[in-house]
C-alpha positions as CSV (number, residue, x, y, z in Angstrom):
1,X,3.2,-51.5,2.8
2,X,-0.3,-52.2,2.0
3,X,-1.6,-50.3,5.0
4,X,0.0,-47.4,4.1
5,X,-1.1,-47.2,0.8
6,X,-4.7,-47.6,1.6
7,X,-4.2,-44.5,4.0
8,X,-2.9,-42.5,1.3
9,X,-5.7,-43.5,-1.2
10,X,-8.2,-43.1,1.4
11,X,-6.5,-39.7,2.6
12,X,-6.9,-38.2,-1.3
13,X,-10.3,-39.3,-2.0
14,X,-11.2,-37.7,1.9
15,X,-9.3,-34.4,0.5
16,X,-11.0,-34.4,-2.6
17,X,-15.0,-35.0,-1.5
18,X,-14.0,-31.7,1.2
19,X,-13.5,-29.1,-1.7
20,X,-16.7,-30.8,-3.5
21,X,-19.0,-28.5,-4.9
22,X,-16.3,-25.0,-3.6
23,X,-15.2,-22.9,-6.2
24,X,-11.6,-21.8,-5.6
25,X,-11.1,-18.0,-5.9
26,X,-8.4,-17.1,-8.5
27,X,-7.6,-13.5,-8.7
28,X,-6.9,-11.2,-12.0
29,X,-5.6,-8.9,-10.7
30,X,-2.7,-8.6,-8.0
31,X,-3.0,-6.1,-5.2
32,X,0.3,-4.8,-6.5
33,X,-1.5,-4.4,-9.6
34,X,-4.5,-2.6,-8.1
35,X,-2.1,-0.3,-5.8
36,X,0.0,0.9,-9.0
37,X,-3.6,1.8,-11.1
38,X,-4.6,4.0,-8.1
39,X,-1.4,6.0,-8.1
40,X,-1.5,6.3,-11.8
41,X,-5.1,8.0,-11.5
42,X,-3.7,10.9,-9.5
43,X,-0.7,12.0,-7.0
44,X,-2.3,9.7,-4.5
45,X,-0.7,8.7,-1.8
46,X,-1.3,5.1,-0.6
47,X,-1.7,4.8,3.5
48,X,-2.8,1.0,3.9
49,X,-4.2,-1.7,1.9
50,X,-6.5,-4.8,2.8
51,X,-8.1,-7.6,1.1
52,X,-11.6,-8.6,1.8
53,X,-14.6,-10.7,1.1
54,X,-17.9,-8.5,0.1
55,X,-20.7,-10.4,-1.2
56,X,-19.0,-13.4,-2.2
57,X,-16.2,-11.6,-4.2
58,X,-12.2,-10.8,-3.7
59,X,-12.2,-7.3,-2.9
60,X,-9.1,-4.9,-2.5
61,X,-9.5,-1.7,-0.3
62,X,-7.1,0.4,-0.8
63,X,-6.8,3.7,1.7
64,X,-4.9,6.8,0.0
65,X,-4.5,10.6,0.8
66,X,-5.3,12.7,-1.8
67,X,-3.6,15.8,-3.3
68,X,-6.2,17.7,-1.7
69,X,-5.6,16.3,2.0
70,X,-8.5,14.2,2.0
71,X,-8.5,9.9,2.8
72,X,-10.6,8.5,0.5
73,X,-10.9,4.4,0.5
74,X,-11.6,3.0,-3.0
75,X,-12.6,-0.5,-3.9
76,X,-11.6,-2.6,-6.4
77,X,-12.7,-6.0,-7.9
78,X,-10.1,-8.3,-8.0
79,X,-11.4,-10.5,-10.7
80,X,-12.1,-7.3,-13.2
81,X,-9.6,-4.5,-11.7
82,X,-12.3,-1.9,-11.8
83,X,-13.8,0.5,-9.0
84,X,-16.4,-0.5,-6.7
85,X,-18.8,2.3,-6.3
């Protein structure tokens, strides 16, 4: 029994010293979220969505279609919810 619990405490403080110093992303806003605020803006039509890292920050790109036929792809923040320009 001992064994084993010297590999669990070991285990945890191995876990621990690996996210040392890391900073764990936590979002604001849900892509769901960001999708819904696009449409609102206009009769935009959402074609795709993706999630990226640009310059150390939680991006959403979200691709529409326009009312005027044109693809646009807008940027938001997901820690603030506003466009990237």
């Amino acid at each position: 029994m001992r064994p084993f619990l010297i590999l669990v405490l070991l285990s945890l403080f191995v876990a621990q010293t690996g996210f040392a110093g890391t900073t764990p992303f936590v979002a604001l806003v849900t892509l769901d979220e960001a999708v819904r605020n696009v449409m609102q803006q206009g009769q935009n039509k959402v074609l795709a969505t993706r999630t990226e890292t640009i310059a150390g920050k939680r991006v959403y790109i979200i691709k529409v279609l326009t009312p005027k036929g044109r693809i646009q792809h807008i940027k938001i923040d997901a820690q603030s919810g506003r466009t990237i320009r």
